[in-house]
C-alpha positions in Angstrom: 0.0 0.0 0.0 1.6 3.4 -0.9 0.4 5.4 1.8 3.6 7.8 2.6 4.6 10.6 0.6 7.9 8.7 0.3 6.4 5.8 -0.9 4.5 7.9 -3.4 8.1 9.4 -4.9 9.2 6.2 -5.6 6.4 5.3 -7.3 5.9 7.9 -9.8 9.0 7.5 -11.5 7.2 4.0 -12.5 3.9 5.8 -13.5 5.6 8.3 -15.4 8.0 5.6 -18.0 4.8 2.9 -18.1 4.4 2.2 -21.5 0.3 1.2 -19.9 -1.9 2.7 -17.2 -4.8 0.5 -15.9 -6.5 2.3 -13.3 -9.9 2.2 -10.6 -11.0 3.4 -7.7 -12.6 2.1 -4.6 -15.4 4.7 -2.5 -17.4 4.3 0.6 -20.9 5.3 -0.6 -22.7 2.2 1.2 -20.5 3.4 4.4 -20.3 7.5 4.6 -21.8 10.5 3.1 -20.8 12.1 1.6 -18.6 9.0 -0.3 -15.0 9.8 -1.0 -12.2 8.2 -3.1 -10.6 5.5 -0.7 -8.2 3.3 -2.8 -6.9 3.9 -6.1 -5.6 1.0 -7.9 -2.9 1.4 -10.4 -1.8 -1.4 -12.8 2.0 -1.3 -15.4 3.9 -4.0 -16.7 5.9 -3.1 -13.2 2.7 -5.1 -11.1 -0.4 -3.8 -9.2 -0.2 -1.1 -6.9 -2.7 0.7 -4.3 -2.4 4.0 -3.5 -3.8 5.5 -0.2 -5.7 8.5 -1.2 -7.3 8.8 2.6 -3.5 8.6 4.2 -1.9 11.9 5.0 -0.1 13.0 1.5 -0.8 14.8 -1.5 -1.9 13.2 -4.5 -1.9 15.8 -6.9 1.9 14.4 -7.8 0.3 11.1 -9.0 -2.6 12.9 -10.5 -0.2 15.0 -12.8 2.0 11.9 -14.0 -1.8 10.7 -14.8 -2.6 13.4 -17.1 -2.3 13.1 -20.5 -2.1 9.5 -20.8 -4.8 6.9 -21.8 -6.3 5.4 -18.8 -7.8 2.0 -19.3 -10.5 1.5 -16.8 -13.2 -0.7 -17.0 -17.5 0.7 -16.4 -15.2 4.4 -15.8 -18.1 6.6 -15.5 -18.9 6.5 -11.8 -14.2 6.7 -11.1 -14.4 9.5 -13.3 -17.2 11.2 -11.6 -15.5 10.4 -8.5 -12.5 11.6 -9.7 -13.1 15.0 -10.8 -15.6 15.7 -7.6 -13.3 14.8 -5.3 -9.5 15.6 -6.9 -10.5 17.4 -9.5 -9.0 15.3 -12.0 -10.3 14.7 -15.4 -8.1 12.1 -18.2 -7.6 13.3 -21.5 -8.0 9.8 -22.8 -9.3 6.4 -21.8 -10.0 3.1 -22.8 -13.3 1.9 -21.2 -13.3 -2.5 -21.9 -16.9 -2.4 -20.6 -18.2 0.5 -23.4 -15.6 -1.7 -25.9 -17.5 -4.9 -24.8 -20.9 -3.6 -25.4 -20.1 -2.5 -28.9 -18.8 -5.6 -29.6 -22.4 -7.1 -28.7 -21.5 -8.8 -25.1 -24.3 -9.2 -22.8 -22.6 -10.2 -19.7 -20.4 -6.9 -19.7 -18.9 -7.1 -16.0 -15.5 -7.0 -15.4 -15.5 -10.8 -14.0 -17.3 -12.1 -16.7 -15.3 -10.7 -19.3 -12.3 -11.8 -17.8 -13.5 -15.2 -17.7 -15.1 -15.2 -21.1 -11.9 -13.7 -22.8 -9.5 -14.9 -20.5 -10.4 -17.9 -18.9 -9.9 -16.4 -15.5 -12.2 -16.8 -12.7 -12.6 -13.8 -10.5 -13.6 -14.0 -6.7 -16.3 -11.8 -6.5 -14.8 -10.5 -2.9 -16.0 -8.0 -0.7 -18.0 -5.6 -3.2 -20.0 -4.0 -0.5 -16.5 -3.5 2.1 -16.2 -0.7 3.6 -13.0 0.5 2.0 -12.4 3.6 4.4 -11.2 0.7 6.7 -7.9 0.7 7.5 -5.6 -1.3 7.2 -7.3 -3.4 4.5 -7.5 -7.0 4.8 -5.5 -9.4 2.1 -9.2 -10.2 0.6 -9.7 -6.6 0.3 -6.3 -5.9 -0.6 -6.2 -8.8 -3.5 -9.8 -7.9 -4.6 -9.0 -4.3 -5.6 -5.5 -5.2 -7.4 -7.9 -7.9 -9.7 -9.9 -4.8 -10.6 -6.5 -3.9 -12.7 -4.8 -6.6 -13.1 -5.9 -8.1 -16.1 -7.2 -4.6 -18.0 -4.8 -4.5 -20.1 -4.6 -7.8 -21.5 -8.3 -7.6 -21.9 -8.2 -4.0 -23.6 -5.4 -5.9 -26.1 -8.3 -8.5 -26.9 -10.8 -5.8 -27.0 -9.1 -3.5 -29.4 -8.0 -5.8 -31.9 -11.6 -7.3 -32.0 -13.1 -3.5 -32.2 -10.1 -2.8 -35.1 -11.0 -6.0 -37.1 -15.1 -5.1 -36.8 -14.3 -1.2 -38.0 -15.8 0.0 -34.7 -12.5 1.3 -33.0 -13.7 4.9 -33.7 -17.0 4.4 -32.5 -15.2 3.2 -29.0 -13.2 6.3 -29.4 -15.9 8.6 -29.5 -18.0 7.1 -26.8 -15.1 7.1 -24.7 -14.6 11.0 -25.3 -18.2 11.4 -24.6 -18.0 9.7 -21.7 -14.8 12.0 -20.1 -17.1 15.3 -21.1 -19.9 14.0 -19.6 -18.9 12.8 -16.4 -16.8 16.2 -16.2 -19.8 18.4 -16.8 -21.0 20.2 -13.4 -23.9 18.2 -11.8 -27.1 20.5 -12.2 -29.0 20.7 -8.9 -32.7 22.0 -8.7 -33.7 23.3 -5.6 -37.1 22.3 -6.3 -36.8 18.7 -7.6 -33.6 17.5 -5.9 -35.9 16.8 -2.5 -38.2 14.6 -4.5 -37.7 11.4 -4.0 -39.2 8.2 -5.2 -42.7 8.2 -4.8 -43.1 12.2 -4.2 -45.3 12.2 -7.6 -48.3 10.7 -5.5 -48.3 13.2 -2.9 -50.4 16.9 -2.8 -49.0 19.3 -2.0 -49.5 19.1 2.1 -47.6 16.2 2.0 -44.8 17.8 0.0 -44.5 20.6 2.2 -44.0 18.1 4.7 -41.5 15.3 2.7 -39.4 18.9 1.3 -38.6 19.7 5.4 -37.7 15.9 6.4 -35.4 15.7 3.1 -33.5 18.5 4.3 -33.4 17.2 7.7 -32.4 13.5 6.6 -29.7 15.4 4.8 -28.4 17.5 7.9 -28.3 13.9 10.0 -26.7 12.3 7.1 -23.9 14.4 6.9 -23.4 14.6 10.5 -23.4 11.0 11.0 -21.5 10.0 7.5 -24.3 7.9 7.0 -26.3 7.4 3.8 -29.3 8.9 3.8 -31.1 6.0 3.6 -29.6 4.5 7.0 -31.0 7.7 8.0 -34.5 6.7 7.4 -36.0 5.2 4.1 -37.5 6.7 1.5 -40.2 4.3 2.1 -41.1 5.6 5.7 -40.5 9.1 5.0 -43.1 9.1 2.4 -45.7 6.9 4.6 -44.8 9.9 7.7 -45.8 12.8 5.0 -48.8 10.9 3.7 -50.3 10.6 8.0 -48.9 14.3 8.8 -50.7 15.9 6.1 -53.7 13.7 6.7 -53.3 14.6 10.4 -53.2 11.0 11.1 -51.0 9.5 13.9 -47.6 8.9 12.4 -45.4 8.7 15.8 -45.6 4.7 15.1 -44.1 5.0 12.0 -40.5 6.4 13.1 -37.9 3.4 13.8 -38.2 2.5 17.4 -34.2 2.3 17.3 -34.1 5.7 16.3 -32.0 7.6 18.9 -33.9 10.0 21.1 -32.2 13.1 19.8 -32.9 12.5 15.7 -35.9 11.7 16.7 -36.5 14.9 18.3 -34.8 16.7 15.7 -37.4 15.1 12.7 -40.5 15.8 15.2 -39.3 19.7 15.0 -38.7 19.0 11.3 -42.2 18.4 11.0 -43.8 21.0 13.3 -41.3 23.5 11.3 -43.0 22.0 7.9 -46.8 22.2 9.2 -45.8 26.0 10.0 -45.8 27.1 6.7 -49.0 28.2 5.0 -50.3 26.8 1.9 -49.4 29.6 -0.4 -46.2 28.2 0.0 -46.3 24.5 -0.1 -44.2 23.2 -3.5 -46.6 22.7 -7.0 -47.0 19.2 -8.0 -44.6 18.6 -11.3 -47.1 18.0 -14.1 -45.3 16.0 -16.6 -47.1 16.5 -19.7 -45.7 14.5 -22.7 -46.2 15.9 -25.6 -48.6 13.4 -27.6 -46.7 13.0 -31.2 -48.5 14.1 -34.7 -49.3 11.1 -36.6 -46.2 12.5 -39.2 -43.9 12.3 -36.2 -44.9 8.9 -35.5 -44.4 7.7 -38.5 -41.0 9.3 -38.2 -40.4 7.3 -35.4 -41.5 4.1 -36.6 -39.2 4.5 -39.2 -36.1 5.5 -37.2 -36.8 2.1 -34.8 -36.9 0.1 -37.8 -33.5 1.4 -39.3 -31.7 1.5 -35.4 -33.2 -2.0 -35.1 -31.9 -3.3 -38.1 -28.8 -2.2 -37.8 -28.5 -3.6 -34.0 -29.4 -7.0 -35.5 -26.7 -6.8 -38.1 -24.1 -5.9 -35.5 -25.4 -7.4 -33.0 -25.5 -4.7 -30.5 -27.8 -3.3 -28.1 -30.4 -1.0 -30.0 -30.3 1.3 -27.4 -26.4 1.9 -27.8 -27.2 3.4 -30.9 -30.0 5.5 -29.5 -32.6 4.8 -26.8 -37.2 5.2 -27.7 -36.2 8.7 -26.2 -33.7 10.0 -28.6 -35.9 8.6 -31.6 -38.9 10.5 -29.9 -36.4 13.5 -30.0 -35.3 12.8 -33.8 -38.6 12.0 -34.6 -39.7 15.8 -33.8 -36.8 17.5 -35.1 -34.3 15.9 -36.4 -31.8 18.9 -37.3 -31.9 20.1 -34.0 -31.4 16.8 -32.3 -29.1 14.9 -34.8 -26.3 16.8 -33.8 -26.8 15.9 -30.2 -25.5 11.8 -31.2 -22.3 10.7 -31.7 -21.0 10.6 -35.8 -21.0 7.0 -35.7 -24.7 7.4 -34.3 -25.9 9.6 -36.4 -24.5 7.6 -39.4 -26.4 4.8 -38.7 -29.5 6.6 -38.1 -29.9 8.8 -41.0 -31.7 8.3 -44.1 -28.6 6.6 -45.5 -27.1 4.8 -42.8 
């Protein structure tokens, strides 16, 4: 484990001359919130190596001998989002094997059964759910994160050549450059939606007057606790407390009994503080109104199902790689405003030539 600012100089030399970077990352979102990076795993031809990221040294070194390589991850969108939230780190190039798996028509796209399929290597599925802010980590843990990396790159070798000898090397390209702009885009938070939780769109407006207060308190005791939310209390029970508060039915029996006295104090005042506000400003009910197509546009999209369709047959892909009922909706309506919006190879399939 390099988890001393000494150990981390000797180690970059190594990251800096690899001819190959396989890389993941390990967080604690079923353990803390919020989560945070706790384990980066770094494959070369030198071996596997973990990197501390909670132990008391700077990482930007590493980070920079990062940049401007390509990465090979595998599934990378949720290490790159962690990545950039929490170090501010963004690659300028990757190889995803899961993205190259699905364009090559593979239905079991996890990491352990492609290394077994391609590979003949079993994986032990390990501690998945661990909670990797532990310290130190056990040799399960340890060996489980190191197989996340180990075997990337002769995977990506098997991957690539497949994707060259298919023509769809470019199309991995630019889903993989997708893929590092989106996941390096600012998330967009709505004060008014982001408290709306599954099972919200049932409510009136009482209720969500009531379930907007509790959110913000399950957040307060979340953070305080470095608990997820839903340890907190479930999204289940908050909605059932909201539905007997604005009914002004008895909802006392409806809080955990193993809540501790004080959070349960503090949700009672969360709720008093919620029936205190007067109706003129209890939150509008979200009418999602979809906009019933013309029989043209239909038609349209008929037509564009039929060509994605045939073309996911012929390649054997999943249709909606090349562009989930939505997009086609979207195309169907206006397709020079939305055709730009896909990728080339996309929106070479899709149009009236592909």
């Amino acid at each position: 484990m390099i988890d001393t600012k000494e150990k981390l100089s000797a180690f970059l030399p190594v990251v800096k001359s690899a001819a190959w970077l396989a890389i993941d990352t390990e967080a604690d979102s079923l353990h803390a919130y919020p989560e945070k990076v706790c384990l980066i795993q770094i494959s070369t031809a030198a071996g596997d190596r973990l990197v501390d990221p909670l132990a008391e040294m700077e990482i930007a070194p590493l980070l920079d001998a990062l940049s401007g390589r390509e990465l090979i991850f595998h599934a990378a969108d949720y290490d790159l989002r962690l990545l950039r939230k929490h170090h501010d780190f963004t690659p300028s190039e990757i190889f995803d094997t899961m993205l190259a798996s699905r364009l090559l028509g593979e239905r079991q796209f996890g990491l352990g059964s492609l290394v077994e399929h391609y590979l003949g290597v079993k994986l032990d599925k390990g501690p998945q759910k661990a909670d990797w802010a532990q310290r130190p980590l056990t040799a399960r843990m340890e060996e489980y994160a190191r197989n996340d990396t180990r075997h990337l790159k002769t995977l990506e070798e098997k991957l690539r050549a497949e994707l060259t000898a298919k023509g769809r090397l470019t199309w991995h390209q630019e889903s993989c450059a997708r893929l590092i702009a989106e996941s390096s885009l600012p998330p967009v938070i709505n004060p008014d939606e982001v408290w709306r939780i599954k099972g919200s769109t049932f409510l009136e407006r009482p209720a969500l007057a009531i379930l907007r207060e509790l959110w913000a308190w399950r957040e307060r005791e979340a953070v305080a606790a470095s608990r997820p939310p839903f340890f907190v209390l479930a999204h289940e029970t908050m909605i059932a407390i909201c539905v007997a508060v604005a009914e002004h039915q008895p909802y006392e029996q409806l809080i955990p009994q193993r809540m501790h006295p004080r959070r349960r104090e503090n949700l009672m005042e969360a709720i008093r503080a919620a029936q205190a506000v007067p109706p003129e400003k209890f939150p509008k009910k979200i009418q999602h109104r979809s906009q019933r197509p013309t029989e043209a546009e239909f038609r349209r999209f008929r037509e564009l199902e039929k060509v994605r369709d045939r073309h996911a047959h012929e390649l054997q892909i999943d249709p909606t790689l090349i562009a989930p009922k939505s997009v086609l909706g979207d195309l169907a309506r206006d397709w020079e405003k939305h055709a730009p919006e896909l990728m080339k190879w996309q929106r070479e399939l899709l149009s009236p030539k592909g």
